[in-house]
C-alpha positions in Angstrom: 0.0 0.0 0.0 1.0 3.3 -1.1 2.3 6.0 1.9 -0.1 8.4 0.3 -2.7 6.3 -0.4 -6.1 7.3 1.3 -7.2 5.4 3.9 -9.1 5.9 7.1 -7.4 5.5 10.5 -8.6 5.4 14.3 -6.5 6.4 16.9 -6.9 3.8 20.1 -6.1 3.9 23.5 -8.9 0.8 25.0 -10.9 3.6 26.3 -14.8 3.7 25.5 -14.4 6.9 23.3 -11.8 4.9 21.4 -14.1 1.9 20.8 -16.4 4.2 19.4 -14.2 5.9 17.2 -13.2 2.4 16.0 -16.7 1.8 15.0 -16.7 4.9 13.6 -14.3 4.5 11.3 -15.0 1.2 10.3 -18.2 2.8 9.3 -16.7 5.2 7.2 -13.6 2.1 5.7 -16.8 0.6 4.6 -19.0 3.6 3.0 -15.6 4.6 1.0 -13.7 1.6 0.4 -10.4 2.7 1.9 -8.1 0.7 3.9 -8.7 0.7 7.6 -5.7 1.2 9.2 -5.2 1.3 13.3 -2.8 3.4 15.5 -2.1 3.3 18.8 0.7 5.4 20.8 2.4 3.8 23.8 2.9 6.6 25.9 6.6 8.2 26.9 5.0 8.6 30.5 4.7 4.8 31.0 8.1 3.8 29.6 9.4 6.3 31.5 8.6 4.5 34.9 9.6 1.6 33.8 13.0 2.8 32.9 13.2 4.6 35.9 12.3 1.4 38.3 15.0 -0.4 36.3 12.6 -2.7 35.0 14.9 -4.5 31.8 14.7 -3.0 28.1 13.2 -6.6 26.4 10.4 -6.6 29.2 9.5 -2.5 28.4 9.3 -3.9 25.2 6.9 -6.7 26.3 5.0 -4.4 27.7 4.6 -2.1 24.6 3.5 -5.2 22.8 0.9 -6.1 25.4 -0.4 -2.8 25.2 -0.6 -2.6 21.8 -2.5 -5.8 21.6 -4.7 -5.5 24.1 -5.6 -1.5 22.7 -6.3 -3.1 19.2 -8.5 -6.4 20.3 -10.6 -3.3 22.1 -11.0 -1.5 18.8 -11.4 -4.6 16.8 -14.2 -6.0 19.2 -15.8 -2.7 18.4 -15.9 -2.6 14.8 -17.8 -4.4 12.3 -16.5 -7.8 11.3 -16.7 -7.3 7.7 -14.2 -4.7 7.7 -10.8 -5.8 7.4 -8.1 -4.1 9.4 -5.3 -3.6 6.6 -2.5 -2.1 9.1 -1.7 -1.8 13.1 0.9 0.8 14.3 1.9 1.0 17.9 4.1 3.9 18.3 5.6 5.3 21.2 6.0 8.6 22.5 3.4 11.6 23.4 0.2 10.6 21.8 -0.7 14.2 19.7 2.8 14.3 18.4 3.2 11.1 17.7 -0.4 10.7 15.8 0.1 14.4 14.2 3.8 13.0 13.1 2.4 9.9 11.6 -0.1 12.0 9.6 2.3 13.9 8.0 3.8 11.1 7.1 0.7 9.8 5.5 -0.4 12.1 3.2 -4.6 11.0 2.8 -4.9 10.0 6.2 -8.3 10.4 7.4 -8.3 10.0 11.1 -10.9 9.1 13.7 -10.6 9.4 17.3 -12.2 9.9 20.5 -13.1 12.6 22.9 -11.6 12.0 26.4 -13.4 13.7 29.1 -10.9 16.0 31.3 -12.1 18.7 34.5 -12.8 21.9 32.5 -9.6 23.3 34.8 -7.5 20.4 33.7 -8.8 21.1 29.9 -8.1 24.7 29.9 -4.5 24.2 31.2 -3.3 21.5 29.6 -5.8 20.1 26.4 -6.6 17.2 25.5 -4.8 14.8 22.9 -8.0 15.4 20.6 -7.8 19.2 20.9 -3.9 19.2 19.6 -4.4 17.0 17.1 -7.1 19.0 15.6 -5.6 22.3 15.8 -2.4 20.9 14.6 -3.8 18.4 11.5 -2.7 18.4 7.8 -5.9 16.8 7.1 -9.1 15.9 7.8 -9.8 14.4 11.4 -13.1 13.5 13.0 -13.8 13.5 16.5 -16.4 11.1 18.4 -17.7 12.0 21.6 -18.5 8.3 23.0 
């Protein structure tokens, strides 16, 4: 498959806003024909501790994996069957950057995620991963509440 190639892609993180993204955007994989892709972003913060506790590089690894797998089951358990899931990326990092990096990077990305709740205080001071991505975007990004 083509880098630039269109395709639809969901954002996941297990959460219920994720799952419904995931249905989402198998939705839409299925109304356009394009590729259904899945990305998921291991976050920096959780590696971090890891590192920190001295926990061994192949078992931070493991864990990624884990994660990854368990994150994408979630979305696939969401999302209609007949839709096939061409790609899953597990990235690692802070999610908006990583997710904003990965769209410039795929030029016809089309990408659907969730809205995570956060305390007005806490969303007016730091933002929410959905609220960077979409001010930040280089294309088109659709945002499902849950």
């Amino acid at each position: 498959m083509e880098k630039g190639s269109p395709s639809i892609v969901v954002a996941c993180d297990g959460s219920e806003q994720s799952s419904g993204a995931a249905k989402m955007a198998a939705e839409l994989a299925k109304a356009t024909g394009q590729p259904l892709k899945l990305v998921s972003v291991y976050p920096y913060s959780k590696s971090s501790t890891l590192v920190v506790a001295g926990v061994e590089h192949s078992k931070i690894e493991a864990e990624k994996q884990k994660y990854g797998r368990e994150v994408f089951d979630a979305a696939k358990e969401a999302m209609d069957k007949e839709v096939p899931v061409a790609e899953e990326v597990l990235l690692h990092g802070d999610p908006a950057h990583e997710i904003l990096e990965y769209m410039q990077g795929h030029p016809g990305t089309h990408l659907v995620l969730g809205r995570r709740g956060h305390s007005m205080v806490r969303s007016l001071t730091l933002g929410s991963v959905s609220e960077k991505i979409v001010r930040h975007a280089v294309g088109p990004v659709t945002v499902v509440g849950a």
